[in-house]
N, C-alpha and C positions, 0 to 999 in steps of 0.2 A: 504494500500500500504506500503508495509514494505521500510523505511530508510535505506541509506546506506549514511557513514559517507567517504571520500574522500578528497584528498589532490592535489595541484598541482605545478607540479617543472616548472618554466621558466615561466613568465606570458606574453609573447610578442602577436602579433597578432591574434595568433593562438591559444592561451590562450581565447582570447576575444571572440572568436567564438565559444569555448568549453561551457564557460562560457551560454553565450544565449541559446545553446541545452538542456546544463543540469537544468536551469530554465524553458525551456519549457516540457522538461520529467517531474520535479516535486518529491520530495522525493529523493532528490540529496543535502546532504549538504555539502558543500567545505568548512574545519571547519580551514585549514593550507592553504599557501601558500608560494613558496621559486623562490625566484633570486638573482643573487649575484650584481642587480643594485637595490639598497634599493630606490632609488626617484621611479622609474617605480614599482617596488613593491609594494609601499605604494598608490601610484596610481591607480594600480588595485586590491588589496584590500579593498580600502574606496569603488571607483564604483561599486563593487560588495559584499561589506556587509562580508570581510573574515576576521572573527577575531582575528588570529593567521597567524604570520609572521617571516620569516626565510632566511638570507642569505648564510647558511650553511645546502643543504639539508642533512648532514647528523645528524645534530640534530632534523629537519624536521619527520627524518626516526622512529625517538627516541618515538615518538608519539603512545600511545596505543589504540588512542580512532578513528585512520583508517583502514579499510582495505582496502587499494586499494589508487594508486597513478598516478594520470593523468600526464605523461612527455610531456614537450613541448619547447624543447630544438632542437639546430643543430644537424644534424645529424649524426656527428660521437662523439655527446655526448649523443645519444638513446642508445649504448650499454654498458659502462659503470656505466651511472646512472640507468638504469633499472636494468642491472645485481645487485647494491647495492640495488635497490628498495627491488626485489625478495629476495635479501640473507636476507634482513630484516625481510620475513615472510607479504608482502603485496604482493596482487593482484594489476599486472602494465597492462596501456594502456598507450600504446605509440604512438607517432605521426609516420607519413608514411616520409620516405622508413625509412623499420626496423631497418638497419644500415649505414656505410659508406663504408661499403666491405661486401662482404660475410663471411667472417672469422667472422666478430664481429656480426651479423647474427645469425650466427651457436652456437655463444656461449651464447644470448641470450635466445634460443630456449632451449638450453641444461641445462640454467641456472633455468626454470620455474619447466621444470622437476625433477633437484635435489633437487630446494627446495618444492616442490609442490605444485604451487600457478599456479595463471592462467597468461598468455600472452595473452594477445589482440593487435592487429596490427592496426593504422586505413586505412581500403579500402577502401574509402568511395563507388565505384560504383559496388562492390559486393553487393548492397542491393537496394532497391527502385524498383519502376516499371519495367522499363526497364529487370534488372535484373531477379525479379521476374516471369517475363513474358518468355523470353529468357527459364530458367530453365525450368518453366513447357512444353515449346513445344519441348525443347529436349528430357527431360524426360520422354515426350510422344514417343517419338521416330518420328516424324515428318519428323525430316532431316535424318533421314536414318544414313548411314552409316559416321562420322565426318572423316573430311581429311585435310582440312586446315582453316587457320583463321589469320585475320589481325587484330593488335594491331595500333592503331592510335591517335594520338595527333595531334593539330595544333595552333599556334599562328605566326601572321605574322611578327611579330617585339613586342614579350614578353620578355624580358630577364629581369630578379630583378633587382634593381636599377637601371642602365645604360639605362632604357629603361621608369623612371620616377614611379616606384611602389617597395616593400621592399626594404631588406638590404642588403647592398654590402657581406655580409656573403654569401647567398646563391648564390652566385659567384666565391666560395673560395673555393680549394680542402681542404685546412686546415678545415674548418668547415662544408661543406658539402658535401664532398668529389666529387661529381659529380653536372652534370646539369641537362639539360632536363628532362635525362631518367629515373630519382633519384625523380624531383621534379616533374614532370607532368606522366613520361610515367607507372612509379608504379603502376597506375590508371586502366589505360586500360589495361596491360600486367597482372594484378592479375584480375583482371573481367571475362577476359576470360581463364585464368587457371581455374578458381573454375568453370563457367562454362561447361569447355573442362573435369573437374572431374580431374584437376592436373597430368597431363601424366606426364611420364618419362622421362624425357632430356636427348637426346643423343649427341647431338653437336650441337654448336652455332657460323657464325660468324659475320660477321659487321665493321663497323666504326663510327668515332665519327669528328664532325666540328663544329668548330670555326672558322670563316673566314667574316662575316660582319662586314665592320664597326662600331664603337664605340665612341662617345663621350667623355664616362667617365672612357675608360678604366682604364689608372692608379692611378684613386680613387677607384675604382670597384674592383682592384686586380682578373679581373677575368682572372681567367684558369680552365673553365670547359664548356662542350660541349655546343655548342645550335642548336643541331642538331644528334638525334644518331638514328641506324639504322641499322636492323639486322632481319636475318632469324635464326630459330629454328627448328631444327627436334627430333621429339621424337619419342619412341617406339610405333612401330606399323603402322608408316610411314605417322603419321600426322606431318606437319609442321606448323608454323609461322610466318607471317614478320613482321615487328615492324620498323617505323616509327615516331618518337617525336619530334618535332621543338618548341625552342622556340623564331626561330627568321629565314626566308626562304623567298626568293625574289619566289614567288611563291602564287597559290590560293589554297585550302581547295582540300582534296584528298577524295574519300568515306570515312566514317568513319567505325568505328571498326564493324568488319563479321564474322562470322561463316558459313562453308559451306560444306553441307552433300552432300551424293548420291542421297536423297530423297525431299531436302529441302536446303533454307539457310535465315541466321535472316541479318538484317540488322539495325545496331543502328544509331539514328537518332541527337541525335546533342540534344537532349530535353528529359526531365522527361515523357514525355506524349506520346509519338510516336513510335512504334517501325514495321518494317517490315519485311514481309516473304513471300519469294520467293517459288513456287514452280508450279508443271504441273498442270493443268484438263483436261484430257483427250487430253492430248496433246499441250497445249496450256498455253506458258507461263504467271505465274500468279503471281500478286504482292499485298499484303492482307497489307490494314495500319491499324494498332491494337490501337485501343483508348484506352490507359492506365489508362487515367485518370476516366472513368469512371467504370474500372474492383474496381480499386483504391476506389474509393469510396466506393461501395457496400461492398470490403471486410473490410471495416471500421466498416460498419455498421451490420454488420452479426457475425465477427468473432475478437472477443476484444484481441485475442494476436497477430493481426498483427505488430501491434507498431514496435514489437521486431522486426522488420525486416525491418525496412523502415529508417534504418539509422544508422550508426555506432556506435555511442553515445548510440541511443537505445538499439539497442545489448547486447552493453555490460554492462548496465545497467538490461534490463533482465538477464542476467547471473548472474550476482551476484547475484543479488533477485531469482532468482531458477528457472526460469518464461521460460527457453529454455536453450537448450544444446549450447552450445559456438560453429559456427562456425572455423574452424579449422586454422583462421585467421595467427599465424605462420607459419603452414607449408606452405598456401598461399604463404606468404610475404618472406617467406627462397626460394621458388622455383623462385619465380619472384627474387630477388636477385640473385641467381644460373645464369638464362639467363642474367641480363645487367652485372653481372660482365664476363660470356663470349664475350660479345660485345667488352666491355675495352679491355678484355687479346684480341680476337682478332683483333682488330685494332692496339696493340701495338705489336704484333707477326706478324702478316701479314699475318693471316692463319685461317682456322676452328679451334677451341679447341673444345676436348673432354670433358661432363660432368665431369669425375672424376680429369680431368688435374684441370677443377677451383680450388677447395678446397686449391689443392697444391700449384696452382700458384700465387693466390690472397694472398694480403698483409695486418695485418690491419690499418683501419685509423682513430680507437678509439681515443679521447684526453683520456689520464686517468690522476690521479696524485698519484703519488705513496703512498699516505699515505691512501688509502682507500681502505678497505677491498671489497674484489669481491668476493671471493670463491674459490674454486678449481674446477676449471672448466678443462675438458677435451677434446671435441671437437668442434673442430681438435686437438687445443689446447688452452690452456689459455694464448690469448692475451692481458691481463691485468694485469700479474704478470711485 
């Protein structure tokens, strides 16, 4: 099993759980690690055995003995520091949603290209059963003709901090730029892109609420949605609705759908279940698909499943050579393209067109000016 030697910026909670995956893949050495709070750093370095430590990743970057650098930073510090990642000549994975606007997006994507290193986005439910499952019975052609599909999220009273779990950051436009749709609805709206085969966006609109009660507001500092919500139509006259709560006086809605002329899938709320809707001779028919048991056999049959049963994995095969890189950017740039039309049109009060986003969106990169990024070009170079 050939080694790869890897690094990681930000060691917070999500750090921790990088961590456990890539100990359970195996042949993952994490030989660096960088935060710019040295007690928590030193912290998750001893627990995890990293022997090399940095609270300047750009000296981090300086390192020749990585290729590749796992980010695990706020979100509107995913496009800056990966954009330094990449200009340094390393393959970056970076934590979900890809940026904090579409603009800083666009210039990650663009940034992998110029230097020529790889992007990895993480989606995490692009992959596993469910997933798995879903593709091959479209790809059978099953549902027939695809037309529409609902994107879904739920929590009844989730909101970070304020509601008793993480950090008041993720509440904050300054460091996360958004809510829900950023930190939860990413999930389900790129699941079914990559399934849907990433149509062409033609107009998007919506709105976004904050409106429940709060206890901890003004320690929270929050000003961002907990609640957003928006239809899609793309080329060829499939649409979208989308749905994200992370806090609604309300119960559980179906969860996330695809639905053809011949067929429709139905995602279940669990790794193990998935269903499909469709006739027998007439006669409406609803098939519950044991996942878990397809799951096992192709465990046992066919030894390059791994690479597909989780995000971490993934990208771990890729590097090793072991599979072609899901195409996780343009993914992760398209689902960005629809929530930032959600924003513009909730704050316009209208549909926006695909092309209007690019123009209209603003970025909400932190950079600091003393750090080299590139010369980056589209749209344009929001970190000069």
């Amino acid at each position: 099993m050939k080694e790869v030697n890897i690094a990681l910026i930000g060691t917070g909670i999500i750090a921790h759980g990088h961590m456990e995956q890539y100990n359970r893949i195996g042949g993952v050495n994490v030989v660096a690690a960088c935060d710019i709070n040295e007690q928590k750093l030193n912290a998750f370095c001893d627990k995890w055995n990293i022997p090399h430590r940095y609270t300047d990743y750009r000296e981090l970057l300086k390192r020749d003995d990585i290729i590749a650098v796992d980010v695990n930073l706020h979100n509107n510090l995913h496009a800056p520091v990966s954009v330094a990642v990449m200009a340094a000549g390393k393959h970056c994975y970076c934590e979900k949603p890809m940026a904090g606007s579409y603009i800083d997006a666009a210039a990650m994507k663009d940034a992998a290209d110029k230097f020529g290193v790889k992007l990895h986005i993480q989606l995490a439910d692009i992959y596993g059963g469910p997933t798995i499952c879903a593709k091959k019975i479209i790809d059978s052609g099953r549902l027939g003709k695809l037309y529409h599909a609902r994107s879904y999220g739920y929590r009844r009273r989730g909101r970070p901090f304020v509601d008793g779990y993480g950090e008041k950051e993720f509440d904050q436009t300054q460091w996360a730029g958004h809510g829900a749709l950023y930190d939860m609805g990413v999930y389900h709206i790129s699941q079914l892109l990559y399934l849907l085969g990433t149509p062409k966006l033609m107009r998007v609109s919506g709105s976004v609420y904050q409106e429940l009660a709060m206890e901890r507001r003004v320690e929270s500092g929050f000003d961002v949605e907990e609640l957003g919500v928006g239809f899609a139509k793309f080329e060829g006259g499939l649409t979208l609705d989308i749905l994200e709560s992370w806090a609604i006086h309300g119960g559980e809605f179906p969860q996330s759908s695809i639905h053809g002329s011949e067929g429709g899938i139905q995602f279940c709320g669990d790794r193990n279940t998935l269903k499909f809707y469709s006739e027998i001779e007439g006669y409406p028919a609803v098939s519950t698909l044991d996942l878990a048991a397809e799951q096992y056999r192709r465990r046992k049959i066919d030894p390059s499943v791994w690479v597909y049963q989780d995000t971490q994995s993934h990208w771990i095969g890729t590097l090793r050579g072991l599979c072609e890189q899901i195409d996780t950017p343009h993914i992760a740039l398209q689902t960005m393209l629809i929530s930032e039309g959600i924003f513009l049109s909730h704050k316009l009060g209208r549909e926006v067109a695909d092309d209007e986003i690019p123009e209209l969106c603003e970025s909400n990169a932190l950079r600091r000016q003393d750090t080299p990024f590139g010369e980056l070009t589209y749209p344009a170079n929001p970190f000069v």
